[in-house]
N, C-alpha and C positions, 0 to 999 in steps of 0.2 A: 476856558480855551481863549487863546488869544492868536491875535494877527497883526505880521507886517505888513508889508507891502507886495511881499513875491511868497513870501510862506505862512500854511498855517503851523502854528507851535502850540502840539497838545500837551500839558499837563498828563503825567504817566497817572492811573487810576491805578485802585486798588485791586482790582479784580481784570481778569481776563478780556480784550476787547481791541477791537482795529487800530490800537492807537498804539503809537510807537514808543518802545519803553525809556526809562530815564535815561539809561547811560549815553542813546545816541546822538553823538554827536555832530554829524552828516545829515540835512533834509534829505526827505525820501526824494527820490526820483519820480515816485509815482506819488498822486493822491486825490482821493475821490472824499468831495465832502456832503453829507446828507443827501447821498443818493437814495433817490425812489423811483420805481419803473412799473406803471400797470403792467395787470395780462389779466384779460378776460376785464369781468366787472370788479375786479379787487387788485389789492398791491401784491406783486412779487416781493419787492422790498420796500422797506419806506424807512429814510434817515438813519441810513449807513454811513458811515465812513470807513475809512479803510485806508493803508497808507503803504508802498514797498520801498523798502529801501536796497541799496545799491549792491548787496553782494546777499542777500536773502534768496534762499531755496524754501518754498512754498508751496506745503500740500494743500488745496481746495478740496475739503469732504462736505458732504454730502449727500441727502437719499435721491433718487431719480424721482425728478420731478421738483427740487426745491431749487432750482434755477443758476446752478452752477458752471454751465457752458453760457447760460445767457449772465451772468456775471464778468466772465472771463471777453465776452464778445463786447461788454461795457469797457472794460478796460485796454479792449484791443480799439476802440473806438469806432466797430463797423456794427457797433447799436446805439442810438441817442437815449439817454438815459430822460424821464420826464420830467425829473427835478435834481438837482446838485451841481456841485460845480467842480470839474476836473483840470486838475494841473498837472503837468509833466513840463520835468526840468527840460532847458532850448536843448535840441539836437539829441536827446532819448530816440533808440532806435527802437520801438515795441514790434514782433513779428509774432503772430500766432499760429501755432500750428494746429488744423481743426482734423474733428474725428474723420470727416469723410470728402474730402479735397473733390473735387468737381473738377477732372480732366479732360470731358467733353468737347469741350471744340477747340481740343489740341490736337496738330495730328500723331508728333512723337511725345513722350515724358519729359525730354528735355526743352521742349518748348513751354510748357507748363511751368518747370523749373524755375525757367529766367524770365518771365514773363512779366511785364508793365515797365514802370519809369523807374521805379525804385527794386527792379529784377535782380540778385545779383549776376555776378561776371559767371558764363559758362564754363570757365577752368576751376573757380569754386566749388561749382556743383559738381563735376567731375570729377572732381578731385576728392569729393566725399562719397559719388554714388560707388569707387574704385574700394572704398574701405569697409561699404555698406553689402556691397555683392548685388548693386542693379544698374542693369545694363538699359542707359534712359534713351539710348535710340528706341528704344522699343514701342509698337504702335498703341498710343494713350487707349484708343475704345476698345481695345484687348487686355488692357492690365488687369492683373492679379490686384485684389483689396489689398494686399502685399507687399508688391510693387506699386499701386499708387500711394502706399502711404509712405515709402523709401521714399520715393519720389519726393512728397513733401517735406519729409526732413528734410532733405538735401536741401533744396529752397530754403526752410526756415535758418537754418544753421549756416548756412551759404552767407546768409544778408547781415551776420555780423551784429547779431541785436544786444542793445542792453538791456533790456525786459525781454524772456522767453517767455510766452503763456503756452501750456502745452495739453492739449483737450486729449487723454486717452492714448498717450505717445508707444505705448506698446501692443495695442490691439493691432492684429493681423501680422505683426514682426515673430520672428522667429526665434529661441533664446540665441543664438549666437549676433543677433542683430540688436535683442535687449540689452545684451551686455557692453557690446560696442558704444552703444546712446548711453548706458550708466557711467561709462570711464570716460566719455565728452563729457555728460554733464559736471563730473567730478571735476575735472581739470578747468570747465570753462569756469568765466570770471566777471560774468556780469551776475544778473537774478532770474531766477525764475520761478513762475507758480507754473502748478503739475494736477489735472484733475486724473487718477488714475485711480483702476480697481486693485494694482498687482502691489499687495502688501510688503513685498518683497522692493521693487523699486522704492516704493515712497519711504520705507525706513534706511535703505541704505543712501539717499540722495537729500533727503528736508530735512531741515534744522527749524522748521516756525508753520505753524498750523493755523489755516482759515478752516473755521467750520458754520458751516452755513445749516440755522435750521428755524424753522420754522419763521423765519421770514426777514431773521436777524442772524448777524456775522460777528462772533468772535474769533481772536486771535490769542495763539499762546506762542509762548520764545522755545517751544522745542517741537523735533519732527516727530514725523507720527507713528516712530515707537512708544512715544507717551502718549498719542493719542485717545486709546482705549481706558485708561485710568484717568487721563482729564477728564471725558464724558461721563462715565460711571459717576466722578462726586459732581459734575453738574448736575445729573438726574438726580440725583440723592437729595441733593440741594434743592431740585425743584419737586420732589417727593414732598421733604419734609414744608418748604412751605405753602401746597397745597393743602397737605395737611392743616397746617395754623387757620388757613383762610378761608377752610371747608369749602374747597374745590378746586377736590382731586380729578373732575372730568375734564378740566381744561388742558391736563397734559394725556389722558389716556389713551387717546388716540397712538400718541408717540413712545407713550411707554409698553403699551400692548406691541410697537412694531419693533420694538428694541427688546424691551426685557433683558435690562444689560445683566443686574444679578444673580440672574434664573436662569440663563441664557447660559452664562459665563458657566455657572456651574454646570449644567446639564451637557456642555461643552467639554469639560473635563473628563468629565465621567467618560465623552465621547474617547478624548484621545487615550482614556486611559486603555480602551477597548482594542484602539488603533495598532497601541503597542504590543498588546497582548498578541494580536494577531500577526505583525511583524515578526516577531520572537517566533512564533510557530512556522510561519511561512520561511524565517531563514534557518530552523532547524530544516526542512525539506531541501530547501539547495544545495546543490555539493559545491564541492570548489572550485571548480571550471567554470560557474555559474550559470549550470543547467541543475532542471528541476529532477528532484529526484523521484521512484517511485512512491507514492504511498506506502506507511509501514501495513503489514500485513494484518494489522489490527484493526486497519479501518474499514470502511464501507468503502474502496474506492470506486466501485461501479455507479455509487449514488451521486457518492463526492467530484467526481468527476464532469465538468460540465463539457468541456473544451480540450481534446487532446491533441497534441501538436508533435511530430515524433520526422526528426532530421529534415525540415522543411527548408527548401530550396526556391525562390523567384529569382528569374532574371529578365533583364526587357533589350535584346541584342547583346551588347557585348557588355554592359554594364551587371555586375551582381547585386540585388538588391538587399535579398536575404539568403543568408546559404548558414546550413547545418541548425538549424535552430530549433530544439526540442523543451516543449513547456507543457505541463495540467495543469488546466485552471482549473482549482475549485469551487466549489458553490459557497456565494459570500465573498470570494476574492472581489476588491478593490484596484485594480490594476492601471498604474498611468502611463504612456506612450510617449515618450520625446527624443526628442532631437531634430537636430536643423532642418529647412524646407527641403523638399528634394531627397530625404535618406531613409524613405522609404514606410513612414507612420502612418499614412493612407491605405498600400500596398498592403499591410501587415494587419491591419484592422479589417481589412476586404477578405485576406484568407480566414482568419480565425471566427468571421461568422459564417462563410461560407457562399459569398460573395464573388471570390473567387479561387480559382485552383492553384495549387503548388507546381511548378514545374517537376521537384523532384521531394519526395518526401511524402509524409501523406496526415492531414487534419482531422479528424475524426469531433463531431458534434451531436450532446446528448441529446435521443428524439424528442425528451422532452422539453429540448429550447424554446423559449421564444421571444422575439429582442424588440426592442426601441432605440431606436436610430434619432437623436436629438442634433441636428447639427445648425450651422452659422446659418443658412438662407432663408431660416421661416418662412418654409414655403407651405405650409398651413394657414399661414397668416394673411387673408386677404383683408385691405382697408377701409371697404364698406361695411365688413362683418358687425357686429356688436361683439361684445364682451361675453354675452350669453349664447349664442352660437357657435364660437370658440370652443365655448369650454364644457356645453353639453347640449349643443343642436338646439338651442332656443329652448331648454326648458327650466323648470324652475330645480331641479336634482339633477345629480351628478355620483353615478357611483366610482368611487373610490377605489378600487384593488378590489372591488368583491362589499365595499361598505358603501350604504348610499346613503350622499349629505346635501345637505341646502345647497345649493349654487353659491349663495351669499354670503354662507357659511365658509363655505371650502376658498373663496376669495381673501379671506380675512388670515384664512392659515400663510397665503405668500403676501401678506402686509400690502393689500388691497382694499380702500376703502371701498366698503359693498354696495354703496349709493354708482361703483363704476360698472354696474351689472351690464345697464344699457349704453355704456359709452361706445363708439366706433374705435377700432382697430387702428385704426389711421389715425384718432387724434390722439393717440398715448406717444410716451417717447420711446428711443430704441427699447432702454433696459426695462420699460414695465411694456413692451411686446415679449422680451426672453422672458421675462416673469410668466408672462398669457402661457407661455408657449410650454415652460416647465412644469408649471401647475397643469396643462390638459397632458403631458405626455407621463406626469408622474403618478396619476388617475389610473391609468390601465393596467390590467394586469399582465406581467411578463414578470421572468425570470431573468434576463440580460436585458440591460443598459447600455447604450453607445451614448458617450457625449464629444462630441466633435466640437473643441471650443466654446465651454458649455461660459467661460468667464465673461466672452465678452459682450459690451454694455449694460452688465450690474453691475449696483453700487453695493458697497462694503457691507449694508447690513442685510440684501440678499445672498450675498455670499455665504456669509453667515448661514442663510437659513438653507441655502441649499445643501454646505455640509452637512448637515443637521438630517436633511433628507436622509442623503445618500447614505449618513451612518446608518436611518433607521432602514433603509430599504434592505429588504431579506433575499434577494435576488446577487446577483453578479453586475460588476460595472466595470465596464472599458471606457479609460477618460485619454482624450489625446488630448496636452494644454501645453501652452507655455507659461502659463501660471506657475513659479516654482512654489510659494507660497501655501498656494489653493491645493496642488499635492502631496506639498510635505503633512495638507491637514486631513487629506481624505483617501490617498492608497497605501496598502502595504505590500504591494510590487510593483517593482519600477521598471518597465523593459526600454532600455538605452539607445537608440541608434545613432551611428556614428558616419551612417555613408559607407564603410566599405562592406555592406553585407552582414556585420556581428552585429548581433543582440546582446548586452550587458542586461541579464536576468536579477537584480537586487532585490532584496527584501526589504523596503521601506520605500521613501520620497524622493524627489526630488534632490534633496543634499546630498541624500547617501550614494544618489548614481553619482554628482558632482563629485564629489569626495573621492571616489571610486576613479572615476576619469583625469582626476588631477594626478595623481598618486602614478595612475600608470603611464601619464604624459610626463613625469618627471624627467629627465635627463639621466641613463645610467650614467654609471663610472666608465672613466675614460680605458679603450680599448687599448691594449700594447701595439705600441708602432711597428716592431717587427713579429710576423708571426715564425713561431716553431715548425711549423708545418702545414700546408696549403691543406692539408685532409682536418677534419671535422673531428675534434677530440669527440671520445666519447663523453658522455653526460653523465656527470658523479651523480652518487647517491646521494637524496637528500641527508642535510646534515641536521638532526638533532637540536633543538634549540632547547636550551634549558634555561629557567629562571632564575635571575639571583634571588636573596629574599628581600631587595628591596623592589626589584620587577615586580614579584607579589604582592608585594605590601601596596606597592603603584597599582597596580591592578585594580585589587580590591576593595582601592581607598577612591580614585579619585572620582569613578559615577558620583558619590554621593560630594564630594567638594566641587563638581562641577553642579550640581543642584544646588549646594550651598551658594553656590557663585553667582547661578540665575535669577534665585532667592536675594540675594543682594541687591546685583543689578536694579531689578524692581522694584525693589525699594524705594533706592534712590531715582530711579526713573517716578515713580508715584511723589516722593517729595519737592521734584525738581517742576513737579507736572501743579503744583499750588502755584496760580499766578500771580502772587504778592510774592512771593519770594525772590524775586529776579529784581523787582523796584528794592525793597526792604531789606533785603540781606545778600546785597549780592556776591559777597565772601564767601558766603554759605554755598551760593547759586555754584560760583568757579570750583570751587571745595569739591559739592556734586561731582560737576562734569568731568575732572581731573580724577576722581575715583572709579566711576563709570568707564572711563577710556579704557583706566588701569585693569577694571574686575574685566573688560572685557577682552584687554591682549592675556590675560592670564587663565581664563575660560579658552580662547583658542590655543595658547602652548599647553595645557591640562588635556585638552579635546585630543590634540595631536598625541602626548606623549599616550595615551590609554590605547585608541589607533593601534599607533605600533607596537604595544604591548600585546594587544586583542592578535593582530598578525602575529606574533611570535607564540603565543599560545595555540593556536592554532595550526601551526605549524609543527610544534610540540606531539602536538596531538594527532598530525597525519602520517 
C-alpha cells in the first residue's frame, strides 16, 4: 500500500477485502483507514479499512450485535472512531438515515424535517412527503413508527447527499412506500450503503457487499444475490483450515450460529414442503378466489380451524372488508398485506375473534388457542434478566410440552448461554425479538399471530425463524411487509387492496404481486361510439383450445425455467470467487452479460407459462 498526498492507493489483493478493486479508476469518495473502536473491555474492530466509491450500492450484513449501525454512525462521523484515519473527498454530502429518528422536541414532522444549518429547503421535503403519502403537519409526539420514519426519509433524501447510509430504511414503511424508496434509490446517482433485513430490497438495489463478522470486514464486487454462496466457501475455507491447524473451536461458535451447509439443505427440504402445500391449498380455491368447501373426503370438522363465510366490516362510510369467505386449515401458513390503512389489523382482529363482523359470521374451532407476537415487546421490561424472560428466573424451560435447559433452549436462537444473566436493556433491538421469539415460541398453542415479526433481525435469524415456523404444527397468521420472508414461509396470501376485496392466493408474496399486476393492466381500448346505451348481454364463455405448441410450451417450460435458475447460480457462485474480478475480468463482464441475459429470459419464459396456465384454465371451466 502506498500514498500521495490527498490519497491512499491500495494495491487490489487476491482475495475478497475493503479495498478497491483494480479497474477503478476514480478515488473513493469515502475512506477509512485502520479503523479500530473499543466497546466494553475489547475491540469492536481493530485495523479495518474500508473505502466507497462514487456510484457504489452497498449492502452492510451482518449478525445483531457485530456492530453494523455502529460502523455506519463511524462513517456518518456522529461516532469518533479510537484509532484510524478518515478521508472524505472536499464537499461530500454524507446524510444518514437512522432506525429510530428522535422527533421529541418537535412540535410538527416538519420541523424535524428541515431542521439545523445544513436542513434542507421545506419545498423539498414536501415535495417528497407528497410522493411518500405523509402528511408532515402532523403533531411529532403523536406519530406513527411510520410516519416518523417517512418523515426521515424525507429529510435524508431532501439534503441531496452523495453518500446515502441507510440503517433499516424499510422497517415500519408499508410495501407501497418500499417500492417507492427502491425506484429512488434505482434512479439516484450518488452511493449508498444499506443495513437491511428485507432480502428482497438489498438484492434488487446492491451491486457490492460489506460483510462484517467476527470483528473484521470484507468486501466482494457483487450484491447480495451472491451473497449466500460467497459466505458458504468462506466458512468452507475456514472449515477446512481449522481443520489443518487443529482448531476447529475457534470458529464454532459461528458455525453452530450458521450452519450454512446443513442449514441450506434442511431449508430445502423446507421449501420443498411449502410447495407441496401451495399446490394443495390452490387445488381448494375456485376462481373468484374464494376458498372452496373441503372435498368430502376429508375430516373437515378437524381441519377446520377458522371459518370465515361473507364477512363484512365497515367503520362509517368507508368499507373495509365486504363479502369475504375463507377456511383456514390446521397447518395453514397464511400472510396478510397491503398498504397501511386497508384494513390488515381490522381482518387479523376478526378471524381470531377479537373482533365482530358487521355482516357475515366467523366461526372459531373451541379448541383454539393463539399467540399474539407483535412489534411493542411489551413483555420486555429492561431490568429483567434474560432468565426471567424466558422462564420466571429458573434454571428449565418447557417447550410445547418438552422441558429443556434454559441455556440450552438459548443456544437454539443463536444465543450465547453465558447471556443467561444479562439485563433486557443491555441487548440490542434484534436480540430483544430474538428474547421475545424464543419465550413465545415455548408455549403451547395452536395459532400464531406474528404482527411484524421481521423487524430488527438480522439475516441469519431470519433464517431460523423460517425454520421455526416450518416446523411449528399449529397455524400462523403473518402480517409483514417482508415480500421475501413470505414468499419463504406462507402458502396463502390474502391481498388488500383498500377498497374492501380480499385477493385469496395460493402462495407468497409474488404470486399476489403477479396477480395485481396482471389485473391493473390497462384493457383494450373501448369503441368511441356505442350501439346502444343498454348493457349487452354477456356472451358465453368462449372455449380456449391449445395449439400443440401451447402444449408443448406448457409442459416444457417449468423445467427450462429451473434449468435457467440453475444457471443463473451458477454464474452467480463463479462471479462470487473474489480473484476473478482483479484476474480475469473478461470473464467477470462475460458473467454479468449472461446473467442479465438468463434473467430477462427467465421473466419472458415466467410470463409466457402464466398465460398459458390462464388459458388452460380457462379451457377447463
Amino acid at each position: 500500500m502506498t500514498k500521495n498526498n490527498r490519497w491512499t492507493i491500495w494495491l487490489a489483493p487476491a482475495v475478497a477485502t475493503p479495498y478497491p478493486p483494480a479497474h477503478m479508476s476514480q478515488p473513493p469518495i469515502f475512506a477509512f483507514e485502520n479503523l479500530a473502536l473499543q466497546q466494553g473491555g475489547g475491540w469492536l474492530f481493530q485495523d479495518i479499512d474500508l473505502f466507497i466509491g462514487a456510484r457504489d450500492r452497498l449492502a452492510l450484513i451482518g449478525r445483531n450485535g457485530a456492530g453494523k449501525t455502529t460502523l455506519m454512525k463511524l462513517v456518518a462521523g456522529t461516532v469518533e472512531a479510537d484509532k484510524g484515519n478518515r478521508v472524505v473527498t472536499p464537499g461530500t454530502n454524507i446524510v444518514m438515515l437512522e432506525q429510530d429518528p428522535d422527533v421529541s422536541t418537535f412540535d410538527r414532522l416538519v420541523d424535524f424535517a428541515i431542521h439545523g444549518e445544513k436542513g434542507p429547503p421545506e419545498y423539498a421535503v414536501r415535495a417528497i412527503a407528497d410522493q411518500l403519502g405523509i402528511n408532515l403537519d402532523r403533531e411529532a409526539k403523536t406519530a406513527s413508527g411510520g410516519e416518523k420514519r417517512r418523515a426521515a426519509i424525507c429529510r435524508a433524501l431532501a439534503s441531496e447527499p452523495d453518500l446515502l447510509l441507510l440503517d433499516e430504511p424499510t422497517n415500519h414503511l408499508d410495501l407501497a412506500a418500499i417500492e417507492w424508496l427502491e425506484e429512488w434509490l434505482t434512479r439516484y446517482r450518488g452511493a449508498f450503503m444499506v443495513i437491511s433485513h428485507d432480502r428482497t430490497f438489498l438484492t434488487r438495489l446492491t451491486r457490492q457487499t460489506f460483510w462484517l463478522d467476527r470483528g473484521l470486514l470484507r468486501r466482494n464486487e457483487i450484491g447480495f444475490g451472491g451473497y449466500d454462496a460467497w459466505t458458504e466457501r468462506v466458512f468452507a475455507e475456514d472449515a477446512r483450515n481449522a481443520d489443518r491447524l487443529d482448531a476447529k473451536l475457534k470458529i464454532e461458535a459461528h458455525w453452530l450460529e450458521r450452519g450454512v451447509t446443513a442449514r441450506r439443505k434442511r431449508n430445502q427440504g423446507r421449501l420443498a414442503k411449502l410447495w407441496e402445500m401451495r399446490a394443495a391449498r390452490a387445488a381448494m380455491i375456485g376462481p373468484q378466489g374464494t376458498a372452496k368447501l373441503a372435498a368430502s373426503s376429508d375430516d373437515s370438522k378437524t381441519k377446520t380451524v377458522i371459518s370465515a363465510q361473507n364477512v363484512g366490516k365497515s367503520f362509517g362510510v368507508r368499507t373495509i372488508i365486504k363479502d369475504f369467505t375463507l377456511r383456514i386449515q390446521r397447518g395453514d401458513r397464511i400472510g396478510i398485506v397491503g398498504a397501511n390503512g386497508t384494513g390488515k389489523t381490522t381482518l387479523i382482529r376478526m378471524l381470531t375473534g377479537e373482533t365482530e363482523p358487521d355482516t357475515g359470521s366467523i366461526t372459531l374451532s373451541p379448541t383454539l388457542t393463539g399467540i399474539v407476537i407483535d412489534q411493542q415487546r411489551k413483555l420486555l421490561t429492561p431490568e429483567k434478566r434474560v432468565r426471567d424472560v424466558l422462564a420466571d428466573g429458573s434454571d428449565w424451560i418447557d417447550v410445547r410440552g418438552v422441558r429443556k435447559h434454559v441455556q440450552g433452549y438459548l443456544k437454539e436462537f443463536l444465543f450465547d448461554p453465558a447471556l443467561i444473566e444479562a439485563r433486557i436493556g443491555s441487548l440490542s433491538g434484534g436480540e430483544q425479538s430474538r428474547i421475545l421469539l424464543a419465550r413465545e415460541f415455548a408455549r403451547e398453542a395452536n395459532l400464531l399471530v406474528l404482527d411484524e415479526p421481521t423487524n430488527d433481525l438480522d439475516l441469519e435469524t431470519l433464517d431460523l425463524l423460517q425454520e421455526v415456523i416450518a416446523d411449528y404444527d399449529g397455524t400462523v397468521l403473518i402480517v409483514s411487509h417482508d415480500r421475501d420472508f413470505l414468499d419463504r414461509t406462507v402458502n396463502l396470501t390474502l391481498g388488500l387492496d383498500g377498497s374492501g376485496h380480499v385477493d385469496i392466493i395460493a402462495g407468497g408474496y409474488a404470486d399476489w404481486e403477479e396477480k395485481r399486476d396482471k389485473r391493473d393492466k390497462p384493457t383494450a381500448k373501448k369503441s368511441e361510439k356505442l350501439v346502444s346505451t343498454a348493457a349487452p348481454a354477456p356472451a358465453a364463455p368462449k372455449k380456449v383450445k391449445l395449439t400443440y405448441k401451447d402444449q408443448r410450451d406448457y409442459d416444457l417450460l417449468p423445467k427450462r425455467i429451473t434449468d435457467i435458475e440453475a444457471e443463473i447460480a451458477a454464474a452467480e457462485q463463479e462471479m462470487s470467487d473474489p480473484a476473478l474480478y482483479a484476474q480475469k475480468p473478461a470473464r467477470f463482464a462475460e458473467l454479468s452479460a449472461k446473467t442479465e441475459a438468463l434473467r430477462a429470459e427467465k421473466d419472458t419464459a415466467e410470463e409466457r407459462w402464466l398465460e398459458l396456465a390462464m388459458m388452460v384454465e380457462d379451457s377447463a371451466s
